[in-house]
C-alpha positions, 0 to 999 in steps of 0.5 A: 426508148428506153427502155420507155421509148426504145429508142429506142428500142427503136431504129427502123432508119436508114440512108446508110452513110458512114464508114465508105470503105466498109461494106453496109454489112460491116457498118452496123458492126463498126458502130456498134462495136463494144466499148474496151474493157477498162475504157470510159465513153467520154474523153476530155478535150484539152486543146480548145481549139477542138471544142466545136462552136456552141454560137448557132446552138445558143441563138435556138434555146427553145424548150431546152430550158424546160428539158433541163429541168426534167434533168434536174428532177431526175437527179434530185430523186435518191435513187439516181444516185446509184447509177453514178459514177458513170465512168469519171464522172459524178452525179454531184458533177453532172447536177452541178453542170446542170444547175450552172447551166441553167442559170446561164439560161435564165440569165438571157445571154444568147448567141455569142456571148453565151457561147463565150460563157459555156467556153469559160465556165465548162470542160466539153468531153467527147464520145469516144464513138465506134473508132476512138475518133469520136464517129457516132452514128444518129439516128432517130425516134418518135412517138406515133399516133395510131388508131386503136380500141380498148376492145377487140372487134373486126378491126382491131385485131392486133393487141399491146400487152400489160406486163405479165405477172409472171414476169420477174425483174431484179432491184435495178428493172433488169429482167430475170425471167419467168417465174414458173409455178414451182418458184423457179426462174427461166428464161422469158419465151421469145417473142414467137412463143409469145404469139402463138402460144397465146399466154398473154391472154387475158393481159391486153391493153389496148388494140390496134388495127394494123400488125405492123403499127403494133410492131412499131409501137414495141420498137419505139416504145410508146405511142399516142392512140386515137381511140373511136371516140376521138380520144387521144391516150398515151401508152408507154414502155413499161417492160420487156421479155429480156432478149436483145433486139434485132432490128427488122430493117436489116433483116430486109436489107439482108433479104434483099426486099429493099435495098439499103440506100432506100431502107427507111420507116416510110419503105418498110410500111409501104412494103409490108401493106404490099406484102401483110403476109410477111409481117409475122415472119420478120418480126419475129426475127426479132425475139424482144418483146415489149409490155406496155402501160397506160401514162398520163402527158407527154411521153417519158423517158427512161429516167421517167422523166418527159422527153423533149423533141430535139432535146432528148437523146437516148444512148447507152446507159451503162457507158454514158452518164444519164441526165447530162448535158450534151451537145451534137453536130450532124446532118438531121431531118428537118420539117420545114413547111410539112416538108422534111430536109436535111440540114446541118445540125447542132444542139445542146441536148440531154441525155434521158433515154435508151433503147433496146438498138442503142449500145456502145459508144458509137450510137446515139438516137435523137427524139424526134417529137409526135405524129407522122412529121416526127415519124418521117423525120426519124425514119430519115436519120441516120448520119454520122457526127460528133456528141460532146458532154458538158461539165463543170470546170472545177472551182479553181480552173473556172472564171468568175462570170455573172456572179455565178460561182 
């Protein structure tokens, strides 16, 4: 998300359930709320007998070795060394944690015994969440599939844009602006001047056939197209024009167009094919606007590494350290037959994206996987829970196991 998926970047979801006493207005407000000045996202448990069970998260380990790897990959690159130290911890800590995680896998241990080894061998902190008790809201993202033409014909109307040349970023990928003939550096127009302006013409990547499709593709920051001939290609997040995003589905909440406890992907795309007239006046409410390129495999992250579904969390990475081993307890959408329920939920994640909605330590989007079962899965979570990081426990705290020390 991001800011390749977005997250993302992200968030069309909603059956709005936290925080009761508060009115919906305020929630999105509580969750988001910054992180104090000074203060670090994680906080180390200290008594035991707060560190969630890690049992039914150990008997499901599918593709977790596999996500691990593309953690370690990340880390082993030179340039994930500047982001590091993230709050107190270290990137030699988190790869590390990664490392003895890993051969914790490859040992076969399941279940209990290798809850009882994670307990052993690592120190579990807590998000902080949006009320310094640990509450953070999940939500969820996917990488649709849609329809779409290299070249624009009757149907295909609606085009994704290559980033422009004029676009500038600085050394770390943040956008500074526009470059304008002259030299000087301004602001990037929003997204309204974008559209009508008609100033990236000439940069389109590819067509889309559905206005509302092409909004989603820029809020979830990739997507898979299925093109005339059957062919499937990948299209990721490759930039953006600097604003912060506004999210559209509020903006219906707000209007009263549907109603919060109903809010969701599934509602929003049913009402704008009501209602296609109003397609450009919400979301250009939402002055972000995304570029895009063409990729190769499975989607990335913005480590630049794949995203694995069930496995890859995208959360603010100014205050959450990229690559790490987490872990989340919730209540998350589950397809089950082609059916999506809701189900308790906990799973050792890996922290490899973020998104344009996610910020603060009270926020965390789950990657949901590809196509329209991940889509639906996504635009029905949004849950409140708990996320817990996993380090290493220091040489002289940690108990030999497995010959692993």
């Amino acid at each position: 998300m991001k800011n390749k998926i977005l997250p993302s970047i992200l968030l069309f979801v909603f059956v709005i359930s936290g925080c009761k006493s508060r009115m919906r207005e305020e929630i999105k407000t509580s969750y988001d709320r910054p992180l104090p000045l000074g203060s670090y996202a994680l906080r180390k448990i200290i008594n035991p007998h707060e560190i969630p069970d890690f049992t039914i998260a150990c008997l499901d380990l599918k593709d977790l070795r596999t996500s691990v790897a593309n953690s370690l990959n990340y880390l082993q690159k030179p340039s994930s060394h500047k982001f590091f130290p993230c709050g107190q911890i270290s990137h030699s800590q988190t790869e590390a944690s990664l490392k003895t995680f890993a051969e914790l896998l490859d040992s076969g241990l399941k279940g209990g015994r290798l809850n009882e080894a994670i307990r052993q061998k690592f120190d579990v902190y807590i998000s902080v969440g949006c009320d310094d008790r640990g509450t953070v809201l999940f939500t969820g993202y996917y990488t649709p599939i849609f329809e779409a033409s290299l070249k624009k014909d009757r149907r295909f109307l609606y085009p994704l844009y290559k980033t422009p040349d004029d676009l500038v970023k600085g050394q770390d990928g943040e956008i500074l602006g526009q470059r304008l003939p002259d030299g000087r550096i301004r602001t990037y127009p929003d997204r309204t001047v974008i559209e009508n302006s008609r100033m990236l013409k000439g940069k389109e990547l590819v067509w889309l056939s559905d206005p509302f499709e092409a909004y989603i593709a820029h809020v979830q920051g990739s997507a898979k197209l299925r093109l005339p001939d059957g062919k499937l290609i990948t299209i990721g997040y490759d930039a953006n024009n600097g604003y912060e995003y506004r999210s559209v589905n509020q903006e219906l909440v707000r209007d009263g167009r549907i109603s919060g406890d109903k809010i969701s992907l599934s509602t929003m795309i049913d009402y704008f094919k009501m209602h296609p007239e109003q397609v450009d006046m919400y979301v250009r409410r939402n002055p972000r606007f995304v570029f895009f390129r063409k990729e190769e495999g499975p989607p990335l992250g913005s480590l630049n590494e794949p995203v694995t579904a069930m496995r890859s969390i995208a959360t603010d990475k100014s205050i959450f350290p990229r690559a790490a081993l987490a872990f989340v307890t919730t209540t998350l959408p589950q397809a089950s037959g082609g059916v999506v329920v809701k189900r308790l939920y906990s799973g050792f994640v890996l922290d490899q994206d973020t998104g344009g909605a996610i910020r603060a330590p009270g926020r965390c989007d789950v990657y949901m996987g590809e196509g329209d079962i991940a889509g639906k899965m996504a635009g029905q979570t949004y849950q409140e829970g708990r996320l817990y990081y996993l380090f290493l426990k220091s040489t002289s705290d940690s108990v030999s196991l497995l010959g692993l020390d």
